[in-house]
C-alpha positions as CSV (number, residue, x, y, z in Angstrom):
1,X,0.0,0.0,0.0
2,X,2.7,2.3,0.7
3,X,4.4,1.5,-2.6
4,X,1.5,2.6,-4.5
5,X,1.1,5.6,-2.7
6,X,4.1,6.4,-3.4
7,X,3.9,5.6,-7.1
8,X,0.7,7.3,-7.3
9,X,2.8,10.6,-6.0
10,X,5.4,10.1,-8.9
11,X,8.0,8.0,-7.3
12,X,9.6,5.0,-9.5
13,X,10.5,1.9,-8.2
14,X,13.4,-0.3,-10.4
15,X,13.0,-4.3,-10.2
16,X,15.6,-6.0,-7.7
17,X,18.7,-7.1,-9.5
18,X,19.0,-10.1,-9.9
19,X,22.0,-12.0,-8.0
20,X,25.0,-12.1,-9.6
21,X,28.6,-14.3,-8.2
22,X,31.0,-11.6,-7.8
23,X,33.6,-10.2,-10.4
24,X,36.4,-12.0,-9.1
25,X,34.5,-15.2,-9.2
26,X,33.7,-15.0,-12.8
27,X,37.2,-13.8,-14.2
28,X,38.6,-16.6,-12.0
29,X,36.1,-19.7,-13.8
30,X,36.8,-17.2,-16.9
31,X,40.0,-17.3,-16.7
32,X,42.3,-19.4,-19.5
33,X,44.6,-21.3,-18.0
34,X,47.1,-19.8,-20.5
35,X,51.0,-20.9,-21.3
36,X,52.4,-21.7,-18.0
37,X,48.8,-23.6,-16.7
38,X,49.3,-25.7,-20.0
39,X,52.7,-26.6,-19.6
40,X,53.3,-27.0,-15.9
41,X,49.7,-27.2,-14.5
42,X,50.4,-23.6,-13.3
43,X,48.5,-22.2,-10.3
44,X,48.5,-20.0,-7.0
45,X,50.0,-21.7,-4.4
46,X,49.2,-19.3,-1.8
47,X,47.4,-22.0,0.5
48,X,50.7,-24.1,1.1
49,X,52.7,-22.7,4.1
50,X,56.1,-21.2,3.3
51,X,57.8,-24.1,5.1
52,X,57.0,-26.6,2.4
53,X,57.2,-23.9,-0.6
54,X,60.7,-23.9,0.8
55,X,61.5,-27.4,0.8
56,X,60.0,-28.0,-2.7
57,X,61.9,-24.5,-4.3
58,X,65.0,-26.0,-3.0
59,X,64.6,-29.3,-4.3
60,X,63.8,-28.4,-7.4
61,X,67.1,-26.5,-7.7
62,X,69.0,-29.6,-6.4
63,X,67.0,-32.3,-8.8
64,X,66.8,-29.5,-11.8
65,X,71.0,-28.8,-10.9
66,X,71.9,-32.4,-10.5
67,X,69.7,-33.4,-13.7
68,X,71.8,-30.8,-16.2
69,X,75.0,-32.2,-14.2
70,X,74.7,-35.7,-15.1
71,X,73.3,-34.5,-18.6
72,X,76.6,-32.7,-19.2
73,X,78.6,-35.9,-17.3
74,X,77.0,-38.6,-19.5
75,X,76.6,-36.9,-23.0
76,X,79.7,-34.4,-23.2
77,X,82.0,-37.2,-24.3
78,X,85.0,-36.3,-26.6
79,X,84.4,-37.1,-30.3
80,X,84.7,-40.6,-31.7
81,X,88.0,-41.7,-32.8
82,X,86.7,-42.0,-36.8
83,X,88.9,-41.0,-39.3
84,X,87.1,-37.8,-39.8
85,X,87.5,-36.9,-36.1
86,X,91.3,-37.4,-36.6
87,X,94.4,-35.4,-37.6
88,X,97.1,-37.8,-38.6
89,X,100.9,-35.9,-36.8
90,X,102.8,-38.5,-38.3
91,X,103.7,-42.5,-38.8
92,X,105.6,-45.2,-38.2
93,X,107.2,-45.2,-41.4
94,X,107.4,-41.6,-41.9
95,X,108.9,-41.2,-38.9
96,X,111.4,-44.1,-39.0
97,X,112.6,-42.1,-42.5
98,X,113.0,-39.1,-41.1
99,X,115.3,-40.2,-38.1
100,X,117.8,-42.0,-40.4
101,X,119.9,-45.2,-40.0
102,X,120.4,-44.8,-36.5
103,X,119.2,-47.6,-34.0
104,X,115.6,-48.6,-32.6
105,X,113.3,-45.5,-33.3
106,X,109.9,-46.8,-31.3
107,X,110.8,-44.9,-28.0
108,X,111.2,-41.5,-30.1
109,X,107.9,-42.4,-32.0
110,X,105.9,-43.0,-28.5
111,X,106.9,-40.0,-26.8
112,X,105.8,-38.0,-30.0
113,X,102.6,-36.2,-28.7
114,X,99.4,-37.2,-29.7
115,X,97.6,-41.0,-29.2
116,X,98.8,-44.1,-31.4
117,X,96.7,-45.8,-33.4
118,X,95.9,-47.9,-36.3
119,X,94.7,-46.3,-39.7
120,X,94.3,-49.3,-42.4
121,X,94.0,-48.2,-45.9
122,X,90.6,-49.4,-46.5
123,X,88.8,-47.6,-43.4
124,X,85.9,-44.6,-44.6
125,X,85.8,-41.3,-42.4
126,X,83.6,-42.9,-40.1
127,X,85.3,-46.0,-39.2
128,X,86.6,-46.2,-35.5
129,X,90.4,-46.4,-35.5
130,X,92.0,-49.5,-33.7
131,X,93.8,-49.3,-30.8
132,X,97.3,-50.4,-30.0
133,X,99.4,-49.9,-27.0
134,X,102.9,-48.6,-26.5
135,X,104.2,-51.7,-24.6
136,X,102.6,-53.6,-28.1
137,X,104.4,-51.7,-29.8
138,X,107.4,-51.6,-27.9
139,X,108.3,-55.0,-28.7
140,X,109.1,-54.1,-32.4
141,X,112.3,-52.6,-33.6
142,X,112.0,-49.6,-36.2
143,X,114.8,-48.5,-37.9
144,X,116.3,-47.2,-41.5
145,X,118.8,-49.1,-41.0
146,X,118.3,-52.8,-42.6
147,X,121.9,-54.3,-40.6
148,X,120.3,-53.3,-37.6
149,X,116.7,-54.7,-37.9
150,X,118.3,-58.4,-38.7
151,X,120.6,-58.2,-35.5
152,X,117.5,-57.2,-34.0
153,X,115.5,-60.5,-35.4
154,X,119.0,-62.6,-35.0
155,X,120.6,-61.6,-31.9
156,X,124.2,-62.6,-31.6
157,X,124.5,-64.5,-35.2
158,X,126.0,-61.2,-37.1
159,X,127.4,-59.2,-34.7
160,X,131.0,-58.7,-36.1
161,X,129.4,-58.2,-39.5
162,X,129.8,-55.2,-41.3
163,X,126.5,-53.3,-42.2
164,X,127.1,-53.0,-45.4
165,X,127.6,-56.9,-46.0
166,X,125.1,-57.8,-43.9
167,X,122.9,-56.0,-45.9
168,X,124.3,-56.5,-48.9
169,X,124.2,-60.4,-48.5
170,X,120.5,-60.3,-47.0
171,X,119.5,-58.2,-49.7
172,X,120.5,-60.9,-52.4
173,X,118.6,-63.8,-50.8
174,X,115.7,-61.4,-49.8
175,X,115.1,-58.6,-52.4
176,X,111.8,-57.7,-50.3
177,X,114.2,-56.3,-47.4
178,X,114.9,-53.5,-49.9
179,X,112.1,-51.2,-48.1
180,X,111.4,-53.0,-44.8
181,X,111.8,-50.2,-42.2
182,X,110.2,-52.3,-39.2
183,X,110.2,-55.4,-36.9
184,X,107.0,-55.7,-35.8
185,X,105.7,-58.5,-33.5
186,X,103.6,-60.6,-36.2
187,X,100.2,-60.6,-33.6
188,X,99.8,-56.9,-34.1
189,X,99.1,-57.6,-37.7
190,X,100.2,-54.3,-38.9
191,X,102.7,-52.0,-41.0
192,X,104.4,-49.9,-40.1
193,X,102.8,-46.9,-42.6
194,X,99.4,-48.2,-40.9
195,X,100.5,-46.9,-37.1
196,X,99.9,-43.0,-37.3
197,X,100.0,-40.6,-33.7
198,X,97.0,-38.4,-33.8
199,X,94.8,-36.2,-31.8
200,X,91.1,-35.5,-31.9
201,X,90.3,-32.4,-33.7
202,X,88.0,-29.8,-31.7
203,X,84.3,-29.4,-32.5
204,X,83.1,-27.0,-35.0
205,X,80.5,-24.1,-33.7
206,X,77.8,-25.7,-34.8
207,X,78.3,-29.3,-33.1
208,X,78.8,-27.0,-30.0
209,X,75.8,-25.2,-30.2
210,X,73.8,-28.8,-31.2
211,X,75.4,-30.3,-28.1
212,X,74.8,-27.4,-25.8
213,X,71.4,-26.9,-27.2
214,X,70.5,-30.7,-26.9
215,X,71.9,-30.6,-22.9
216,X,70.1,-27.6,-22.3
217,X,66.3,-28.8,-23.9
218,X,67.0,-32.3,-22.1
219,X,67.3,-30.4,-18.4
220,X,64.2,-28.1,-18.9
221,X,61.8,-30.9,-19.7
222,X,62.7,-32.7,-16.7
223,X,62.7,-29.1,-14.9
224,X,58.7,-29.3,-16.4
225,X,58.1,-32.7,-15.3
226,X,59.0,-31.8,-11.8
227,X,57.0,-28.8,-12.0
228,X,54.0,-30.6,-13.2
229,X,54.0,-33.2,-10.2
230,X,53.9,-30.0,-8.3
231,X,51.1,-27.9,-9.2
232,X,49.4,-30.7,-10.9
233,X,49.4,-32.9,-8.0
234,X,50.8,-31.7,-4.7
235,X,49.7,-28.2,-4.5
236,X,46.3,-29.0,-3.8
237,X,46.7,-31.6,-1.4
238,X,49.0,-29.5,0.5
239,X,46.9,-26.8,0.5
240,X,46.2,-25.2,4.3
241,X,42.4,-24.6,3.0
Protein backbone atom coordinates (compact mmCIF):
# COMPACT_ATOMS: atom_id res chain seq x y z
CA UNK A 1 0.00 0.00 0.00
CA UNK A 2 2.75 2.32 0.72
CA UNK A 3 4.45 1.47 -2.65
CA UNK A 4 1.45 2.55 -4.50
CA UNK A 5 1.05 5.61 -2.68
CA UNK A 6 4.11 6.44 -3.36
CA UNK A 7 3.93 5.62 -7.13
CA UNK A 8 0.71 7.26 -7.27
CA UNK A 9 2.82 10.58 -5.95
CA UNK A 10 5.39 10.10 -8.94
CA UNK A 11 8.04 7.97 -7.34
CA UNK A 12 9.64 4.99 -9.50
CA UNK A 13 10.53 1.90 -8.16
CA UNK A 14 13.39 -0.27 -10.39
CA UNK A 15 12.97 -4.25 -10.25
CA UNK A 16 15.57 -5.98 -7.70
CA UNK A 17 18.65 -7.14 -9.50
CA UNK A 18 19.01 -10.09 -9.90
CA UNK A 19 22.00 -12.03 -7.99
CA UNK A 20 24.98 -12.12 -9.59
CA UNK A 21 28.59 -14.34 -8.19
CA UNK A 22 30.98 -11.58 -7.82
CA UNK A 23 33.60 -10.23 -10.40
CA UNK A 24 36.41 -11.95 -9.13
CA UNK A 25 34.52 -15.22 -9.25
CA UNK A 26 33.73 -14.95 -12.75
CA UNK A 27 37.18 -13.82 -14.19
CA UNK A 28 38.56 -16.60 -12.04
CA UNK A 29 36.13 -19.72 -13.80
CA UNK A 30 36.79 -17.23 -16.92
CA UNK A 31 40.03 -17.25 -16.72
CA UNK A 32 42.29 -19.44 -19.47
CA UNK A 33 44.63 -21.29 -18.04
CA UNK A 34 47.07 -19.80 -20.45
CA UNK A 35 51.03 -20.90 -21.28
CA UNK A 36 52.40 -21.67 -18.05
CA UNK A 37 48.82 -23.60 -16.67
CA UNK A 38 49.29 -25.74 -19.97
CA UNK A 39 52.71 -26.58 -19.60
CA UNK A 40 53.27 -27.04 -15.89
CA UNK A 41 49.72 -27.17 -14.49
CA UNK A 42 50.35 -23.63 -13.34
CA UNK A 43 48.49 -22.21 -10.26
CA UNK A 44 48.54 -20.02 -7.00
CA UNK A 45 49.97 -21.71 -4.37
CA UNK A 46 49.21 -19.32 -1.76
CA UNK A 47 47.42 -22.02 0.53
CA UNK A 48 50.65 -24.09 1.06
CA UNK A 49 52.68 -22.73 4.11
CA UNK A 50 56.06 -21.19 3.32
CA UNK A 51 57.84 -24.08 5.05
CA UNK A 52 56.96 -26.62 2.41
CA UNK A 53 57.23 -23.88 -0.64
CA UNK A 54 60.75 -23.94 0.80
CA UNK A 55 61.47 -27.39 0.75
CA UNK A 56 60.03 -27.96 -2.74
CA UNK A 57 61.94 -24.53 -4.33
CA UNK A 58 65.01 -25.96 -3.02
CA UNK A 59 64.58 -29.30 -4.29
CA UNK A 60 63.77 -28.38 -7.39
CA UNK A 61 67.14 -26.47 -7.70
CA UNK A 62 68.98 -29.55 -6.39
CA UNK A 63 67.03 -32.26 -8.83
CA UNK A 64 66.83 -29.53 -11.75
CA UNK A 65 71.01 -28.81 -10.85
CA UNK A 66 71.89 -32.45 -10.52
CA UNK A 67 69.68 -33.44 -13.71
CA UNK A 68 71.82 -30.78 -16.15
CA UNK A 69 75.01 -32.24 -14.18
CA UNK A 70 74.70 -35.66 -15.08
CA UNK A 71 73.35 -34.51 -18.64
CA UNK A 72 76.57 -32.70 -19.20
CA UNK A 73 78.63 -35.85 -17.30
CA UNK A 74 76.99 -38.57 -19.51
CA UNK A 75 76.62 -36.86 -22.99
CA UNK A 76 79.72 -34.44 -23.20
CA UNK A 77 82.00 -37.24 -24.26
CA UNK A 78 85.01 -36.33 -26.55
CA UNK A 79 84.38 -37.12 -30.32
CA UNK A 80 84.66 -40.63 -31.70
CA UNK A 81 87.99 -41.66 -32.85
CA UNK A 82 86.71 -41.98 -36.78
CA UNK A 83 88.94 -40.95 -39.28
CA UNK A 84 87.14 -37.84 -39.81
CA UNK A 85 87.51 -36.86 -36.13
CA UNK A 86 91.33 -37.44 -36.55
CA UNK A 87 94.35 -35.35 -37.65
CA UNK A 88 97.11 -37.81 -38.56
CA UNK A 89 100.91 -35.91 -36.77
CA UNK A 90 102.81 -38.47 -38.32
CA UNK A 91 103.66 -42.51 -38.80
CA UNK A 92 105.60 -45.18 -38.25
CA UNK A 93 107.22 -45.18 -41.36
CA UNK A 94 107.40 -41.65 -41.93
CA UNK A 95 108.92 -41.19 -38.93
CA UNK A 96 111.43 -44.10 -39.01
CA UNK A 97 112.62 -42.13 -42.51
CA UNK A 98 113.00 -39.05 -41.11
CA UNK A 99 115.29 -40.18 -38.11
CA UNK A 100 117.79 -42.02 -40.37
CA UNK A 101 119.88 -45.21 -39.97
CA UNK A 102 120.42 -44.77 -36.48
CA UNK A 103 119.22 -47.58 -33.97
CA UNK A 104 115.59 -48.56 -32.59
CA UNK A 105 113.34 -45.46 -33.33
CA UNK A 106 109.88 -46.79 -31.34
CA UNK A 107 110.83 -44.91 -28.00
CA UNK A 108 111.16 -41.53 -30.10
CA UNK A 109 107.91 -42.37 -31.99
CA UNK A 110 105.90 -43.02 -28.51
CA UNK A 111 106.85 -39.97 -26.83
CA UNK A 112 105.78 -38.02 -29.96
CA UNK A 113 102.60 -36.22 -28.67
CA UNK A 114 99.43 -37.22 -29.66
CA UNK A 115 97.61 -41.01 -29.15
CA UNK A 116 98.84 -44.15 -31.39
CA UNK A 117 96.66 -45.78 -33.43
CA UNK A 118 95.90 -47.87 -36.26
CA UNK A 119 94.72 -46.33 -39.68
CA UNK A 120 94.26 -49.27 -42.37
CA UNK A 121 94.01 -48.16 -45.89
CA UNK A 122 90.56 -49.38 -46.53
CA UNK A 123 88.82 -47.55 -43.44
CA UNK A 124 85.90 -44.59 -44.63
CA UNK A 125 85.79 -41.32 -42.39
CA UNK A 126 83.56 -42.95 -40.06
CA UNK A 127 85.31 -46.02 -39.23
CA UNK A 128 86.65 -46.22 -35.48
CA UNK A 129 90.35 -46.38 -35.51
CA UNK A 130 92.01 -49.49 -33.72
CA UNK A 131 93.80 -49.31 -30.77
CA UNK A 132 97.34 -50.38 -30.03
CA UNK A 133 99.43 -49.94 -26.97
CA UNK A 134 102.93 -48.58 -26.48
CA UNK A 135 104.24 -51.73 -24.61
CA UNK A 136 102.64 -53.59 -28.05
CA UNK A 137 104.42 -51.67 -29.82
CA UNK A 138 107.36 -51.59 -27.91
CA UNK A 139 108.33 -54.97 -28.67
CA UNK A 140 109.12 -54.07 -32.41
CA UNK A 141 112.33 -52.59 -33.64
CA UNK A 142 111.96 -49.64 -36.24
CA UNK A 143 114.84 -48.45 -37.88
CA UNK A 144 116.26 -47.18 -41.52
CA UNK A 145 118.84 -49.08 -41.03
CA UNK A 146 118.32 -52.82 -42.55
CA UNK A 147 121.94 -54.26 -40.59
CA UNK A 148 120.28 -53.30 -37.60
CA UNK A 149 116.65 -54.74 -37.85
CA UNK A 150 118.31 -58.35 -38.65
CA UNK A 151 120.63 -58.17 -35.51
CA UNK A 152 117.55 -57.16 -33.95
CA UNK A 153 115.55 -60.46 -35.42
CA UNK A 154 119.05 -62.55 -34.96
CA UNK A 155 120.60 -61.57 -31.89
CA UNK A 156 124.24 -62.64 -31.64
CA UNK A 157 124.48 -64.47 -35.19
CA UNK A 158 125.99 -61.19 -37.11
CA UNK A 159 127.42 -59.18 -34.74
CA UNK A 160 131.03 -58.65 -36.09
CA UNK A 161 129.43 -58.24 -39.54
CA UNK A 162 129.81 -55.23 -41.27
CA UNK A 163 126.45 -53.25 -42.23
CA UNK A 164 127.10 -53.04 -45.41
CA UNK A 165 127.63 -56.92 -46.03
CA UNK A 166 125.14 -57.82 -43.88
CA UNK A 167 122.91 -55.99 -45.85
CA UNK A 168 124.35 -56.50 -48.94
CA UNK A 169 124.25 -60.38 -48.46
CA UNK A 170 120.52 -60.32 -46.96
CA UNK A 171 119.50 -58.19 -49.71
CA UNK A 172 120.47 -60.86 -52.36
CA UNK A 173 118.63 -63.85 -50.76
CA UNK A 174 115.69 -61.42 -49.82
CA UNK A 175 115.12 -58.62 -52.37
CA UNK A 176 111.76 -57.66 -50.31
CA UNK A 177 114.20 -56.30 -47.38
CA UNK A 178 114.85 -53.54 -49.89
CA UNK A 179 112.09 -51.23 -48.14
CA UNK A 180 111.42 -52.98 -44.78
CA UNK A 181 111.82 -50.25 -42.19
CA UNK A 182 110.22 -52.30 -39.20
CA UNK A 183 110.17 -55.42 -36.93
CA UNK A 184 107.00 -55.66 -35.76
CA UNK A 185 105.68 -58.53 -33.54
CA UNK A 186 103.59 -60.56 -36.17
CA UNK A 187 100.23 -60.64 -33.64
CA UNK A 188 99.76 -56.86 -34.05
CA UNK A 189 99.06 -57.57 -37.71
CA UNK A 190 100.24 -54.28 -38.93
CA UNK A 191 102.75 -51.98 -41.02
CA UNK A 192 104.41 -49.87 -40.11
CA UNK A 193 102.78 -46.94 -42.60
CA UNK A 194 99.38 -48.23 -40.86
CA UNK A 195 100.47 -46.88 -37.13
CA UNK A 196 99.89 -43.02 -37.28
CA UNK A 197 100.01 -40.59 -33.67
CA UNK A 198 97.04 -38.39 -33.84
CA UNK A 199 94.85 -36.15 -31.84
CA UNK A 200 91.14 -35.54 -31.94
CA UNK A 201 90.27 -32.45 -33.74
CA UNK A 202 88.00 -29.82 -31.66
CA UNK A 203 84.30 -29.41 -32.48
CA UNK A 204 83.09 -26.98 -35.00
CA UNK A 205 80.48 -24.06 -33.71
CA UNK A 206 77.81 -25.71 -34.80
CA UNK A 207 78.27 -29.26 -33.13
CA UNK A 208 78.78 -26.98 -29.98
CA UNK A 209 75.84 -25.22 -30.19
CA UNK A 210 73.77 -28.80 -31.15
CA UNK A 211 75.44 -30.28 -28.15
CA UNK A 212 74.78 -27.45 -25.81
CA UNK A 213 71.38 -26.89 -27.17
CA UNK A 214 70.48 -30.69 -26.86
CA UNK A 215 71.88 -30.57 -22.89
CA UNK A 216 70.13 -27.56 -22.31
CA UNK A 217 66.29 -28.79 -23.87
CA UNK A 218 67.01 -32.30 -22.14
CA UNK A 219 67.30 -30.35 -18.37
CA UNK A 220 64.25 -28.13 -18.92
CA UNK A 221 61.83 -30.93 -19.72
CA UNK A 222 62.70 -32.68 -16.75
CA UNK A 223 62.66 -29.10 -14.94
CA UNK A 224 58.71 -29.30 -16.44
CA UNK A 225 58.11 -32.70 -15.33
CA UNK A 226 58.97 -31.78 -11.76
CA UNK A 227 56.98 -28.83 -12.02
CA UNK A 228 53.96 -30.57 -13.16
CA UNK A 229 53.96 -33.21 -10.22
CA UNK A 230 53.87 -29.99 -8.26
CA UNK A 231 51.06 -27.91 -9.24
CA UNK A 232 49.36 -30.68 -10.85
CA UNK A 233 49.37 -32.86 -8.01
CA UNK A 234 50.78 -31.73 -4.68
CA UNK A 235 49.67 -28.15 -4.52
CA UNK A 236 46.26 -28.98 -3.84
CA UNK A 237 46.74 -31.57 -1.45
CA UNK A 238 49.04 -29.55 0.51
CA UNK A 239 46.93 -26.77 0.54
CA UNK A 240 46.16 -25.16 4.33
CA UNK A 241 42.40 -24.65 2.97
Amino acid sequence: MERRRLEALGYNFDAAPAATAPATTLAASDAKPGLAGTLVGYRSDAQVSRAWRIVFTLLFLILVGGAGYGIVTYTHHPLPTTRGNVEIITTLEGHTKNAGPGGNVIPAFVALPGTIGVLEPTMTATDLLKDLSDADLGKGFCSASLAKQIRYEFPGFYESWPDDKLERVALEKYPEFQDRLCVLPSQLGVSPDDVVKYRLRDRTIVEFVILWSRTVLMTLAFAMAWLNVYYRLLVNRLSTN
